[in-house]
N, C-alpha and C positions, 0 to 999 in steps of 0.2 A: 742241100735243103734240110732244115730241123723240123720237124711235123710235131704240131702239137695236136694232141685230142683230150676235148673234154666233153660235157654229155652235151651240151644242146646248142641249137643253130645260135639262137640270143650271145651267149654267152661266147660262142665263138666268133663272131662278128664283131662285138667291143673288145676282144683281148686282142683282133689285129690287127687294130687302129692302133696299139701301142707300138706294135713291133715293125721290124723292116721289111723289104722284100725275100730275105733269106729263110722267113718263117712261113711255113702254110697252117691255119689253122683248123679244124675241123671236128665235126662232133661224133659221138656215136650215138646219139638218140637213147641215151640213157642207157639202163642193162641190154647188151649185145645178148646176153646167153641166160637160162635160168631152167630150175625142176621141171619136169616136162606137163605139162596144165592139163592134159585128158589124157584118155587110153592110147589115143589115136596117134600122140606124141611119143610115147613109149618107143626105144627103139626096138627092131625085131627081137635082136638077139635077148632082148631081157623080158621081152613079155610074158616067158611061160614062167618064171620066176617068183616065187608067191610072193616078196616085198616088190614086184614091179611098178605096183600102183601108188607106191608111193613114193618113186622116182629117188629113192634111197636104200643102201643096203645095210642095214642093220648087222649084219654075218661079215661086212669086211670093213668093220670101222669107220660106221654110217656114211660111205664111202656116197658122194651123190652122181644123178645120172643129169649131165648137163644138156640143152640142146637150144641152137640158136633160134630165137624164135622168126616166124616167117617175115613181119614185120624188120627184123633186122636185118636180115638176108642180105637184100645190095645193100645195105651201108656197109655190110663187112665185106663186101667185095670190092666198092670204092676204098674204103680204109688200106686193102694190100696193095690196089694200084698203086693210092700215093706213095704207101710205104715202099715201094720198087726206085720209087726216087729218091726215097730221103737219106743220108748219113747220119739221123740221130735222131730218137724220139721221145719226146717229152709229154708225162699223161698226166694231165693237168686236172682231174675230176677234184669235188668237191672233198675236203678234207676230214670225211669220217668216215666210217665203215659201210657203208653205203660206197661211197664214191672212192675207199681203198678197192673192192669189190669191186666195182668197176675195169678199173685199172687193171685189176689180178686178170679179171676174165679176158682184155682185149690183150694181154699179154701173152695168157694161154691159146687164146683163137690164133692172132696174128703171127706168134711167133717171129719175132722180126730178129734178124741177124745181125742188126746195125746196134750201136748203144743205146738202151733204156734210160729215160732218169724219171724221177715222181717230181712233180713240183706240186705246194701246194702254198693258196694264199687267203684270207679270210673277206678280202674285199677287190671288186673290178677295177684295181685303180691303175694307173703307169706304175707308179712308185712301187704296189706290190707289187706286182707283176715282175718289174724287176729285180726287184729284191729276191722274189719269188725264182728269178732265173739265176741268181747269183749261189744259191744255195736248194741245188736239187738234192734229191735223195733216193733210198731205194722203195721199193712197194715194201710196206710194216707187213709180215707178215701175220703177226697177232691181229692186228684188227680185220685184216681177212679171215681168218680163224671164226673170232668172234662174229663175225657178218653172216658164212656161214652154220655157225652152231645156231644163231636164231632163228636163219631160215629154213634149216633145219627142225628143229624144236617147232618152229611155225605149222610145220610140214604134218610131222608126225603127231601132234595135237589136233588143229584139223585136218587128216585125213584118217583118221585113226577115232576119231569122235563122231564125226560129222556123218557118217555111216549108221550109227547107234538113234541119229533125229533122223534119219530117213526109215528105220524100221517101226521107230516107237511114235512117232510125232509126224510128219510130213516130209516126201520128197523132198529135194531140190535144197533142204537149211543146211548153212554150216555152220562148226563151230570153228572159233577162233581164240587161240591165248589169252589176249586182253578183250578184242571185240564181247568174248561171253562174259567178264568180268565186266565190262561196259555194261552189256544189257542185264546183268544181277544187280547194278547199284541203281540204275530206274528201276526196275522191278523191286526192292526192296524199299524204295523214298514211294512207289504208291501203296504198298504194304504199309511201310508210316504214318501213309495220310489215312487208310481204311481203317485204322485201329484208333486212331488220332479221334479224343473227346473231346468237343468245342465246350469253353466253359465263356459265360455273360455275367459281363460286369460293367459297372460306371465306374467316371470320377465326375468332375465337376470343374468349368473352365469361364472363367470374369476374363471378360474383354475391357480393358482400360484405355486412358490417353491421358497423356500430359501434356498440355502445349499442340504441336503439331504433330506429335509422337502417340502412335496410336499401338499397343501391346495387349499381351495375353499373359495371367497368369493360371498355374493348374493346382489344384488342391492335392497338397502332400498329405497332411496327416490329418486326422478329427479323435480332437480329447488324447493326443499324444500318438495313439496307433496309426501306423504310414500304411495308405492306400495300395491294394493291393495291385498290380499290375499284371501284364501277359505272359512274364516271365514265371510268374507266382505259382503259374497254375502246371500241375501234372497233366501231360499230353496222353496218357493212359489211361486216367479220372474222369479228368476235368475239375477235379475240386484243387485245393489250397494245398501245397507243399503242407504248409507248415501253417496251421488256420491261427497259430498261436503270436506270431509275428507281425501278419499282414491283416487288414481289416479289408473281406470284401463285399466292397460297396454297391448296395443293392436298387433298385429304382427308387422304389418310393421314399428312403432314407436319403437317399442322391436330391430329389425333388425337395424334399423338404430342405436341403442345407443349401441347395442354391437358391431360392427363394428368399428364406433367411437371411442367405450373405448379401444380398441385393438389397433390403431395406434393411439392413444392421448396420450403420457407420456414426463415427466413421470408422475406416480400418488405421492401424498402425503399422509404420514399416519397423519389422521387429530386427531385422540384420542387414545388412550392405556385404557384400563380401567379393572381394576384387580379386583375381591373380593372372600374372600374366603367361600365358603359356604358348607353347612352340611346335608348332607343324613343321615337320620334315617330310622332305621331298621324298618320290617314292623313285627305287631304283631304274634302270635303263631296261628295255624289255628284253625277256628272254623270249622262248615262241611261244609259251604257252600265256604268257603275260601279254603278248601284244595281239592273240588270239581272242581274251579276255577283254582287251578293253575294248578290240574292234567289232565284237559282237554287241557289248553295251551300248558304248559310242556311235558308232557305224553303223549296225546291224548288219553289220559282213557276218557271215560263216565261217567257219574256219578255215572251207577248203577254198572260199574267196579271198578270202586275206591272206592266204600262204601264194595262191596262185597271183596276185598282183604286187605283191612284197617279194616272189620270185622274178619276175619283171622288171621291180627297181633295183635289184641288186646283178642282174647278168648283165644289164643296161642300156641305159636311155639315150636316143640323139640328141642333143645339145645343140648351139650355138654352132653355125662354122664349121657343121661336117660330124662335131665332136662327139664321141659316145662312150660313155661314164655309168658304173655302177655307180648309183647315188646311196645304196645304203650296203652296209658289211649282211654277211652269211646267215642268211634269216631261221638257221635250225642250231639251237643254241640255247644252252640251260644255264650259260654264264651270265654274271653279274658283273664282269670286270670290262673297263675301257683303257686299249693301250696307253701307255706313257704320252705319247705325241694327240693321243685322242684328248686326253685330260688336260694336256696346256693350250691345245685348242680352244677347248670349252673356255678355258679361262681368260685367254686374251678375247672371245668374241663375247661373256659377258659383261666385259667389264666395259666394252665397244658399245654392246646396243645398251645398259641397264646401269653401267657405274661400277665401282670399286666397292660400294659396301653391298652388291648382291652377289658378289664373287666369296665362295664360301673357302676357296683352295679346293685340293685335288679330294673327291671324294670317293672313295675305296668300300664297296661292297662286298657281301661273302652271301655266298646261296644257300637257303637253309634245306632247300628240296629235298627229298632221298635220290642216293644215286645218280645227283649232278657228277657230269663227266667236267664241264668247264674248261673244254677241251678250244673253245672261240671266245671272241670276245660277245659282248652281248649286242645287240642290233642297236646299231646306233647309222647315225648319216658318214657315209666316208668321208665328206669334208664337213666341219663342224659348222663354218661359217656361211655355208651355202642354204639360206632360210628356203622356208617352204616356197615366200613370194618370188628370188628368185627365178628358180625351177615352175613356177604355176604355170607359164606359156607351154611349157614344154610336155605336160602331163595333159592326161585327162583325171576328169571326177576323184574317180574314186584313186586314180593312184594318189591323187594330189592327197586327198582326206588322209591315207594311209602313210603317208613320208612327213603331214606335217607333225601327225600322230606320234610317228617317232621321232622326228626332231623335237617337237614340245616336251615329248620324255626324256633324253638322254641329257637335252640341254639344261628344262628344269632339275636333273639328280646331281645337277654340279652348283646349284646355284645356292644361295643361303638360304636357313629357313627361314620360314613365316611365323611372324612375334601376332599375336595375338590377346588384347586384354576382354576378359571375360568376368560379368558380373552378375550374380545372383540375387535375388532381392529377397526377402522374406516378408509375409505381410500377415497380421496376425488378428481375428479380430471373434469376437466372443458374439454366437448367433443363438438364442432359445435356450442357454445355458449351455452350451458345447464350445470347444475351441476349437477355434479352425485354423488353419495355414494354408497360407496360397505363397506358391512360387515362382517369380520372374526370371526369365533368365535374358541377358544381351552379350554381345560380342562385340568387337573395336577391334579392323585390323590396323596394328598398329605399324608394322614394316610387314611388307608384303613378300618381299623373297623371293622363292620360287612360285609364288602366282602369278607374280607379274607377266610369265609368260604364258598365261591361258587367260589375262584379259581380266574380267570378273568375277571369276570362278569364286570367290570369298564374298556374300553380302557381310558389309552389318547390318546387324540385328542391335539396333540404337535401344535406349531407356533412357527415360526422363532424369534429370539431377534429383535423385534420392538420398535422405540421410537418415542416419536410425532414430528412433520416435515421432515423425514427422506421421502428423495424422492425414491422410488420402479419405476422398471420398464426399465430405462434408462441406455442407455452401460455403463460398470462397475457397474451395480447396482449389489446388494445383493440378491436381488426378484429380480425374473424373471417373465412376464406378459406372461404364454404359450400361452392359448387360451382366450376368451370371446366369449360367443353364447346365443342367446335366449332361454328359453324353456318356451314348452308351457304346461297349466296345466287346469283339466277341473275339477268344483266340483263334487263332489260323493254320490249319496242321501243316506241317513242313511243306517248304516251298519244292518244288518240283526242278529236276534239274534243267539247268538251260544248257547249250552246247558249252556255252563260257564257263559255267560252274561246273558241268559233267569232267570237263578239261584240269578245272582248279583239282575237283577233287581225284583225281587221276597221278595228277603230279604229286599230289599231297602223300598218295598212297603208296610211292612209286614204282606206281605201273604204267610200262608204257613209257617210251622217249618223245622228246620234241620231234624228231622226222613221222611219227607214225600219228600223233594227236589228231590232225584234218582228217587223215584216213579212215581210222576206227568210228568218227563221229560220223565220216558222210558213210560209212559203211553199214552200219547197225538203224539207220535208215533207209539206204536204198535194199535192203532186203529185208525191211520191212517188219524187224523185232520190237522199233520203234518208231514214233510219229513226232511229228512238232506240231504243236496247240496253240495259237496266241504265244509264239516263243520259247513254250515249255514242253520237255521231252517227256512222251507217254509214252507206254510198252502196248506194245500190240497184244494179244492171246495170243500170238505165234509166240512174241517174245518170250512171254509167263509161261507158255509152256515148257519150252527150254530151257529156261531159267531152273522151272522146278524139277525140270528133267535132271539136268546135269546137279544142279544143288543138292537133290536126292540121293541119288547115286553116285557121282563123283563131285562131290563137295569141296574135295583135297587139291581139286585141279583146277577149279572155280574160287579158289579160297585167294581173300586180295593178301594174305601173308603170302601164302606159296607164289600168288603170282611176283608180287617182290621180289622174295627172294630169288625166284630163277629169274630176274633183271641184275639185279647185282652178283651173280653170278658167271652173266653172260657178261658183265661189266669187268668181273677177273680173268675172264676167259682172253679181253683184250689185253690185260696187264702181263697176261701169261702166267698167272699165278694158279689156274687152274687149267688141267687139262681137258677139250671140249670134248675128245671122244668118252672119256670117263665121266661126263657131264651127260650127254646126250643118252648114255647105256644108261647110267643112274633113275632119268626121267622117263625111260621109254620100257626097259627091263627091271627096273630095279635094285637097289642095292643096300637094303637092309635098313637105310638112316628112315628112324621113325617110325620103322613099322610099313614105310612106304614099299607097295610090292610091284609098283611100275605098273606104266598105262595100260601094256599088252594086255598084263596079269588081270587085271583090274576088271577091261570092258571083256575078258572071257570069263570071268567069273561072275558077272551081273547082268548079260545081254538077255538072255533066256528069263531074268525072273522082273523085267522091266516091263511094268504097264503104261499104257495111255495116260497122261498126266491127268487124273481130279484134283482139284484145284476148290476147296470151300470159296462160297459167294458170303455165306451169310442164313438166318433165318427167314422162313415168312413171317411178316409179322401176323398175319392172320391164323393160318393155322400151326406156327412153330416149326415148321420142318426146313431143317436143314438143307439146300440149297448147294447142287454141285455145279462146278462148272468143267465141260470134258471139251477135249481139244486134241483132232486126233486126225487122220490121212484127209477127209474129205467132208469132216463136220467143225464146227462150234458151239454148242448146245447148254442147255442149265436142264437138268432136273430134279428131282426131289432126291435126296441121298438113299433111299430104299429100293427108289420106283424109276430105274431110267428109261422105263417104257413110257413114260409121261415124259418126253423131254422134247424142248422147242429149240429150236435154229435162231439163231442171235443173228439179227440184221445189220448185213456188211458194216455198214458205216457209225453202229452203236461202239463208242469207244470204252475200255474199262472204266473210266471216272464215270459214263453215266450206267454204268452197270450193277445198281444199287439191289438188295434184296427186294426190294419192292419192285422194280420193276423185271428183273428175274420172274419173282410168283406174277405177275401180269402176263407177261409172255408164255407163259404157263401154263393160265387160265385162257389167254387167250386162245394159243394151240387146242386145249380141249373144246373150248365154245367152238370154235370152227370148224368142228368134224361134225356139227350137223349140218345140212344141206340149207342153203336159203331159199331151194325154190326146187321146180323140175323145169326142164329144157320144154316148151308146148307142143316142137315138131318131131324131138329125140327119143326124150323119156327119161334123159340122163340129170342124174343132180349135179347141181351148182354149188361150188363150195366157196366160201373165199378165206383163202388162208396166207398163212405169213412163212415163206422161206429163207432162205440166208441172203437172198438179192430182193428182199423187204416182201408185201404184198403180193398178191395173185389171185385170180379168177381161176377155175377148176372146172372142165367139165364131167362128166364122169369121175369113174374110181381107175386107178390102173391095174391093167390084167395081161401081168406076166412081163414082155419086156417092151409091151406097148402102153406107149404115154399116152395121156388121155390131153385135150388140147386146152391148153393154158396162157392167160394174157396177163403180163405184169401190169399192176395198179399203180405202180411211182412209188418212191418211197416215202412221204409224206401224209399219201392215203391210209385212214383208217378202214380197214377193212369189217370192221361192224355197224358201218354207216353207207354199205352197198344192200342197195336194194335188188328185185327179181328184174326190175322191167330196164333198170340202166344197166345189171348185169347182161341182160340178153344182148341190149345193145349195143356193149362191149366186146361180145361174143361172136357178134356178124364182123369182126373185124378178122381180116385186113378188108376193108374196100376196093373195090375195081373203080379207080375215078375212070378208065377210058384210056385209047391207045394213043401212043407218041406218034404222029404223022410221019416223024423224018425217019425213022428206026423201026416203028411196027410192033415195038415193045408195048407189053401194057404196064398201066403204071395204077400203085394201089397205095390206100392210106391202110396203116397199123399203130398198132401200139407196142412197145420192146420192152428192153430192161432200162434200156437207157431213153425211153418213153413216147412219146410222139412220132412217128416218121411218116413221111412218102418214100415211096419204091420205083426205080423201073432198072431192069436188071441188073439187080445186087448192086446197084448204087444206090443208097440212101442217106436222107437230109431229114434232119427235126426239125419241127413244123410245133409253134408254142402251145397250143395244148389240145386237150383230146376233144374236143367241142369241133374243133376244125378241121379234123379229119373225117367228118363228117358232111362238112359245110366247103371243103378246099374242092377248085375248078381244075381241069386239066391241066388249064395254062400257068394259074397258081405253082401248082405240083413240078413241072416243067422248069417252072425259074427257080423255083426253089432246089429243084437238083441239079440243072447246068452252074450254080451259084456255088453250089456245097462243094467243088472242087479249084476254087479260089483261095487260095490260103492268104491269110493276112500279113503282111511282110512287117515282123517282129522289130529288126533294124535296118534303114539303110546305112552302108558302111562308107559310098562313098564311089569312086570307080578303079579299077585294075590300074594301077602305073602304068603297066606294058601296054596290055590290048585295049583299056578304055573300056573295058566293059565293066557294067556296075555290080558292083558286089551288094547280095541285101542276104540276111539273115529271115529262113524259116522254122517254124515249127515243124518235123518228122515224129515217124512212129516211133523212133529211137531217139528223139531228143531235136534240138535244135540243129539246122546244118546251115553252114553258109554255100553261094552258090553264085558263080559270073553266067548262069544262062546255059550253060551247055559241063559246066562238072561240079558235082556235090559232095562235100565234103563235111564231117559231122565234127560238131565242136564240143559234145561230150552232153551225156544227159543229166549229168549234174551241174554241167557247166555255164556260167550266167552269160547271155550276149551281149550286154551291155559291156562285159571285160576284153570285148575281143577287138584288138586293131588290125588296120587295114593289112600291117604288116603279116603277122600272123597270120590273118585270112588267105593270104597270097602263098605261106609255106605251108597251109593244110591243102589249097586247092592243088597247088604242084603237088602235093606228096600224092593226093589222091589222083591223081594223073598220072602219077609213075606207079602206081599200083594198080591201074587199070590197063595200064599196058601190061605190066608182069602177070596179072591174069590169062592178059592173051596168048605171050610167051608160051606160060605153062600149060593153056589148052596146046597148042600147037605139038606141043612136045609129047605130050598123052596120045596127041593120034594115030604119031609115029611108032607110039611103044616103047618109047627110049625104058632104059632098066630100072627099076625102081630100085633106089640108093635108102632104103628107110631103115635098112639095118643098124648102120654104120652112122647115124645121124645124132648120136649121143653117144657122149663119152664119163667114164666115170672120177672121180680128183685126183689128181695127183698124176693125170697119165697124158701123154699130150695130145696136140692135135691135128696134127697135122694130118694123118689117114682122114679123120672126121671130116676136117673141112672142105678135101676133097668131094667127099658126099653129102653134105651138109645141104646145099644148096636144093637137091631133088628130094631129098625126105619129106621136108614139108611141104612142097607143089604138091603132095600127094595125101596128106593128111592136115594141113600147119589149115582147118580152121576158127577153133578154138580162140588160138593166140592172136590173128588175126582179127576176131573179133571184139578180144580185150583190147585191141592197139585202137578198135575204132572208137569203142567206149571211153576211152582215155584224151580221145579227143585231141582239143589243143595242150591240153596239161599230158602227153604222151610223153614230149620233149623237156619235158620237167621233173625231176626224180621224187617231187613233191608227189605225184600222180601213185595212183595202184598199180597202174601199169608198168610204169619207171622206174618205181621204188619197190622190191620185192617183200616186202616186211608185210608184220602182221597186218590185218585181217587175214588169215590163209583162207583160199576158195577151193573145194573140194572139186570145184563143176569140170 
C-alpha cells in the first residue's frame, strides 16, 4: 500500500478519486508539531532555562523546541497505524515553505522506515496528480530552513517585544513583525488625516443637449488661467501649490461666470479632438490581487475569500460522483499561466467570442517586491469550464468567487479594448472674460476584453460637433439648459480598507500572500484596529503601541527593515544565506548599521519607557495643549500641565471623532460633574452624575477607602447634565423587587446595567426596552421575558445529518458561532462567516468534536489512576529525532496541552486549512 498525506480532509478525499485501490490517502490536519504556545507546553527539562519561554535556544543555533500539539495527538497516532501497512510514502503537502514544513515535521514525527518521496502539484486535477506521481522528489531542505528562520524570527520578535506592551501599555497585546507594521501604516493614514487642511473651491458646470443626447461640460480655464482643482492644493495648507499657475475659483466669481455663461450665446465650438485609445486587460490574480477585487466587488474579507478559494481549489463534487479542484493554488504572487493554460485560453476564446478577440499567448511579469513566482497565478484548472457550468454545483459566494476568477484569467488572454475618445472645446466671451468649457465622450469601438464582464464600458455619446459651429442660440442644434456653480472641498487621505491595507503591504514588500488574511483579521480581532463603514481605524490600544514601539524601536517597525528581513528570509530559501547567521544577526547583533540586536536594544530602553502621551490637539478656548494617555487600566485626555484634570474617554468614542473640542468638553464636563446635583432625603449622601470609560453614571455618595459607593449606569446616549434630583432618586431605588417566581421562589427585580435595562431572577437576566418599564413591568411580564432570553435565534439552518437525520442549524455562542445536531456542539471559528459553512464540513467539525470529547474522557480516566506524567520528554529540539519523544508525546499534553487546544477551537472549520492561524504557523506571532 502507498500512503499519501497531505494537510486536509477536502483535499484528500479529491486526490483519491484519482487514484486506485493501492493508494490510501490522508491528512494531517495541517502542522502536526510547532514552538510550544504557553509555559504550560515547555517541556520539563527546559523550563528552568532562561530562553525557555521562547521555545528556542539562541546558545545552540537557535536550535527550536518542537512539540505536538494536543489537537494533533491521534492523527499522529492514526498516521503510524497506517504507516505499519504501507511500503512507501508519499507527502503530498502544498508546494511552499509552509507545506515543505509540513512534510519535514511528519517526517521527523513519524519516522517511517519504508521509502519517502515529496510530490508536489499546483492544481487538484488527474492530470497533475499524475504527473505529479511520475516525478517525485526529496523534502528541499532550504525551504524548510527558510520556514523555519521566519518562524523563528516570528518568535523571537513577539515574544521578546510583546513583554515590553505588557509593562508599559497593557496586559494581554502583542507584538508581531508585520502585524505592528500593519497597525503603523493605519495609525500613520489617521495622523494624515489629523494634520490634513481642507481647502474650498468652485468650478462651474453647463448641462447641454443635442438632439436626444443629453451632456455636461466643465469650465477649464477663465481669461487663459486653468482652474484650479483638488490636486492643486497642499494637504498641509490648504492653500495653492503653486497660486501662479492655477486660478482658484472662488464663490461669488464662480456665481458671477455661471450666470453670465447662461445668457451669453451663442457659444462657439473652439476644437473637436478625437483619438483612438486602448485598454488592456489586467493580469490573472495573484492573492493579493484577488483579495482586492473580492473585497471591492464582493465585499468578502480576506480571510472569507481565501477560506472559499480554499474550497474551490482542494475540491468540489461534480457531476457523477466527480470531485475536481476547479481552480489552481490560491497563495501565489505569480503572474504566469502554464503553456497548456494559455492555449486553452485561446481555443475557448475564439469558441465563445471569435478569432479577432483572441489576442495570442499573453505573458506577464510581477512588478511586486520579493515575488517568489514559485506557482502559477490563480486561474480555473480547466479554462473551458465557465462559471455557468459549475453554478449547480456551488453555492453563493463560491460561485461569485470562481466566476471572479475565471472573468480574470480569461479576460488577461483576450485582446484589448479599442476605444474612440472626444473632446470638445467650447469657447464663448461672458462680461468681458473668456471662458472655456470642456466636453468630453467615449465610443467603444471593439470591445475586447470587456466583452466578458458584459457592460462594464458605457458610452458616453456627444452630439456631431465640428469647429466653429455656433451652440446655443435659436435654431441651434445644442441647447445651453442650465449653468451653475459647484462647490467642492478637498478630502484628507482615504483610510485604508482591508483591500488597500493588502495593496499597500505588497507594495512594500512586507509580508507574503499566505500570511495577508491573517495579519488583517488579526490586528482586528485583538483589537489595534476597527472597521468603520469599510474603513480601517486604529484603536488607542493600537496608537499606543504604535507610538510605543515607533519611539523606541523604530528600526524594528520600520517598513524598510521590515522588507529587508523578507527578502532575506527569501535568500535563506535560495540557500544563499545562512539562517543561523541571519537569526544571531537580528536577535544579537552584528554590527551592519549600527544595529545592536533586539536583546541589546529592549535592555537598553525598558527602564527609561513611559506610558505613551500621545498630543490631541489645542483647546480652542483656552489654548492648552491637550494630551491623550493610554495606559494599564485608563484612556484619558488632559490638559498637557495638569493631569490631575483628566476625564475617561467613552468606550465607544473612536479616534476620528476625538477632535480637540470635544477632548476640552470632556474635560469640562469631568469638572462640572464633581458638584453634586442634589442630596439623598432619607441618606444625606450627594448625588453626582458623572461620566466613566462605560459612558454615564449616577453616584451616590463619595468613596471611602476600598468601598464603592453605589452606582447606576445611565446608557450611553444619556447626557448626564440633563439629570435632574427627583429622576436621579428615582433611578437610585433601582433594582426593583417586581415579586417572587411561583415555580422557583426566586425573586425577580427590575435594574438598570451597563449594558441598560434588565429584569433579574437568579443571575439570569433579559433587557427589557427602556428604563420607564422597569418601573411599570408585571411579574408575568418579567417571567416571559426571562424564560424567552434563553432561546437563541438559529443563525442558519444547514439542512439534516446524512447519517443520523438529525438537523444541523447554526448558533450564536460566547465564543463565536457553533454548529450543532442537538446533542454535540462544535464551534466554526469567531471570525468565521456561517453562511460559508457546508453540510459537509459541518459533519467533519461535529465528528471531530466527538472524538475529542471522548479523548477528554480518556485522559480523565487516566489522571485518576496516576498513570506517570510524560511532560518532560514532550519536546524535542532540531535536528535530533524522535522517536524517544513520541513515545511520550502523547501524555504530556493530557496534562498541560490547554492553550493549543484552545487555538484548534478558534480556528474552527478553517483549522483543516493552512490558510488558518492555527494551520499556518506564520506571522502574527501570539505571546499568549
Amino acid at each position: 500500500m502507498k500512503l499519501i498525506i497531505v494537510e486536509s480532509p477536502a483535499k484528500a478525499r479529491t486526490i483519491s478519486k484519482f487514484l486506485g485501490p493501492e493508494y490510501v490517502v490522508t491528512s494531517s490536519y495541517g502542522h502536526i508539531r510547532d514552538l510550544p504556545g504557553s509555559a504550560a507546553e515547555i517541556p520539563a527539562k527546559f523550563k528552568k532555562e532562561s530562553w525557555a519561554r521562547l521555545g528556542v535556544n539562541p546558545d545552540d543555533g537557535y536550535a527550536p523546541i518542537y512539540v505536538i500539539s494536543s489537537d494533533s495527538r491521534k492523527q499522529v497516532a492514526e498516521l503510524k497505524k497506517l504507516l505499519k501497512k504501507a511500503d512507501e510514502v508519499l507527502l503530498a503537502t502544498d508546494e511552499d515553505r509552509e507545506g515543505e514544513a509540513i512534510s519535514w515535521h511528519l517526517l521527523e514525527v513519524l519516522q517511517p522506515d519504508v521509502p519517502v518521496r515529496r510530490i508536489t502539484f499546483h492544481e487538484i486535477t488527474k492530470g497533475a496528480i499524475k504527473e505529479a506521481l511520475e516525478h517525485p522528489r526529496e523534502v528541499d531542505q532550504k525551504l524548510v530552513r527558510a520556514q523555519e528562520g521566519r518562524r523563528i524570527l516570528d518568535r523571537l520578535f513577539g515574544y521578546s517585544l510583546s513583554p515590553v506592551l505588557w509593562k508599559k501599555v497593557r496586559t494581554k497585546l502583542s507584538a508581531g513583525r508585520v502585524q505592528s507594521v500593519a497597525v503603523r501604516l493605519v495609525v500613520e493614514k489617521e495622523e494624515e488625516r489629523q494634520a490634513f487642511h481642507q481647502a474650498s473651491y468652485y468650478d462651474v458646470e453647463a448641462r447641454l443637449a443635442g438632439g436626444d443626447l443629453d451632456f455636461t461640460a466643465r469650465l477649464q480655464s477663465l481669461d487663459g488661467m486653468k482652474l484650479a482643482g483638488g490636486k492643486d492644493f497642499d494637504p498641509d495648507t490648504g492653500l495653492l501649490k503653486d497660486p501662479g499657475q492655477r486660478l482658484h475659483l472662488q464663490q461669488d466669481l464662480a456665481e458671477e461666470v455661471a450666470s453670465a455663461a447662461l445668457h451669453t450665446v451663442p457659444w462657439t465650438v473652439a476644437t473637436v479632438a478625437r483619438k483612438e485609445t486602448t485598454q488592456r486587460p489586467s493580469p490573472p490574480f495573484t492573492t493579493s490581487t484577488l483579495q482586492q477585487a473580492a473585497s471591492s466587488k464582493l465585499r468578502m474579507s480576506p480571510q472569507r475569500v481565501m477560506r472559499i478559494a480554499q474550497r474551490l481549489y482542494e475540491g468540489i463534487a461534480l457531476s457523477r460522483g466527480e470531485r475536481e479542484g476547479l481552480i489552481t493554488y490560491m497563495r501565489t504572487d505569480s503572474l504566469t499561466l502554464s503553456e497548456r493554460a494559455l492555449a486553452d485560453a485561446e481555443t475557448l476564446i475564439r469558441d465563445l467570442y471569435g478569432p479577432a478577440y483572441s489576442q495570442g499567448p499573453r505573458r506577464y511579469k510581477t512588478k511586486a517586491k520579493g515575488a517568489q513566482e514559485a506557482h502559477e497565478a490563480i486561474r480555473p484548472t480547466v479554462m473551458s469550464r465557465t462559471p455557468d457550468q459549475v453554478a449547480s454545483f456551488l453555492d453563493g459566494d463560491e460561485l461569485a468567487v470562481y466566476r471572479l476568477i475565471w472573468n480574470r484569467a480569461v479576460a488577461s488572454q483576450m485582446a484589448d479594448a479599442k476605444l474612440d475618445k472626444t473632446s470638445v472645446d467650447f469657447a464663448v466671451t461672458a462680461t468681458g472674460r473668456d471662458l472655456s468649457f470642456r466636453a468630453n465622450g467615449s465610443i467603444v469601438k471593439f470591445p475586447g476584453f470587456l466583452k466578458v464582464y458584459g457592460d462594464a464600458e458605457r458610452d458616453s455619446l456627444l452630439p456631431d460637433l465640428t469647429e466653429g459651429m455656433p451652440i446655443g442660440s435659436p435654431g441651434s442644434d445644442v441647447r445651453i439648459r442650465e449653468v451653475e456653480p459647484l462647490h467642492h472641498e478637498t478630502q484628507p487621505p482615504a483610510r485604508y480598507t482591508e483591500a488597500s491595507l493588502i495593496k499597500k503591504l505588497e507594495e512594500e514588500g512586507i509580508g507574503r500572500p499566505s500570511t495577508y488574511a491573517t495579519v488583517i483579521s488579526t490586528i482586528q480581532s485583538r483589537e489595534y484596529v476597527v472597521k468603520k463603514s469599510g474603513a480601517l481605524l486604529p484603536t488607542y490600544i493600537g496608537i499606543a503601541v504604535t507610538h510605543l514601539l515607533r519611539d523606541h524601536f523604530d528600526h524594528y517597525v520600520d517598513l524598510k527593515f521590515t522588507a529587508r528581513m523578507e527578502e532575506e528570509l527569501d535568500l535563506i530559501a535560495s540557500g544563499e544565506i545562512d539562517w543561523v547567521e541571519f537569526l544571531d544577526c537580528f536577535y544579537r547583533g552584528c554590527g551592519r548599521n549600527g544595529e545592536v540586536g533586539l536583546e541589546a536594544a529592549i535592555a537598553q530602553k525598558i527602564d527609561r519607557i513611559d506610558f505613551p502621551r500621545i498630543p490631541v490637539g489645542k483647546d480652542p478656548e483656552s489654548g492648552e495643549e491637550i494630551i491623550l494617555r493610554i495606559g494599564r487600566n485608563f484612556v484619558n485626555v488632559h490638559p498637557a500641565g495638569d493631569d490631575e484634570r483628566r476625564a475617561s474617554l467613552p468606550v465607544d468614542l473612536l479616534i476620528d471623532e476625538l477632535t480637540p473640542e470635544k477632548a476640552a468638553e470632556l474635560i469640562r464636563q469631568k469638572e462640572k460633574s464633581q458638584e453634586p446635583i442634589g442630596r439623598h432625603p432619607e441618606t444625606g449622601q450627594n448625588i453626582y452624575a458623572l461620566v466613566g470609560p462605560f459612558g454615564p453614571y449616577l453616584q451616590l455618595g463619595e468613596q471611602e477607602g476600598d468601598k464603592k459607593p453605589k452606582r447606576i449606569s445611565l446608557g450611553q446616549k444619556t447626557d448626564p447634565s440633563t439629570i435632574d434630583l427627583e429622576y436621579a432618586l428615582r433611578l437610585l431605588s433601582l433594582p426593583r423587587e417586581i415579586g417572587v417566581d411561583p415555580e422557583t421562589g426566586k425573586k425577580v427585580r427590575a435594574g438598570l446595567g451597563r449594558f441598560g435595562p434588565y429584569v433579574e431572577r437568579d443571575r439570569v437576566f433579559a433587557n427589557v426596552q427602556t428604563v420607564d418599564t422597569l418601573f411599570t413591568i408585571t411579574l408575568e411580564e418579567a417571567l416571559e421575558r426571562i424564560l424567552n432570553k434563553n432561546k437563541k435565534p438559529v443563525l442558519r439552518d444547514l439542512g439534516v445529518h446524512p447519517a443520523s437525520g438529525k438537523p444541523l442549524q447554526i448558533f450564536k455562542g460566547r465564543y463565536g458561532p457553533y454548529v450543532t445536531d442537538g446533542e454535540v456542539n462544535a464551534t466554526i471559528g469567531k471570525d468565521a462567516d456561517p453562511e460559508d459553512l457546508t453540510i459537509d464540513e459541518a459533519v467533519s467539525l461535529l465528528a471531530a468534536a466527538a472524538e475529542r470529547a471522548g479523548s477528554r474522557k480518556k485522559t480523565t480516566r487516566k489522571k485518576a489512576v496516576k498513570k506517570a506524567p510524560a511532560r518532560k520528554t514532550s519536546g524535542t529540539a532540531r535536528k535530533k529525532t524522535t522517536k524517544k519523544t513520541t513515545k511520550k508525546k502523547t501524555t504530556k499534553k493530557k496534562v498541560t496541552g490547554k492553550a493549543p487546544a484552545k487555538a484548534g477551537k478558534k480556528a474552527g472549520r478553517s483549522g483543516t486549512q493552512r490558510g488558518s492561524a492555527a494551520a499556518r504557523s506564520g506571522d502574527p506571532e501570539s505571546p499568549e
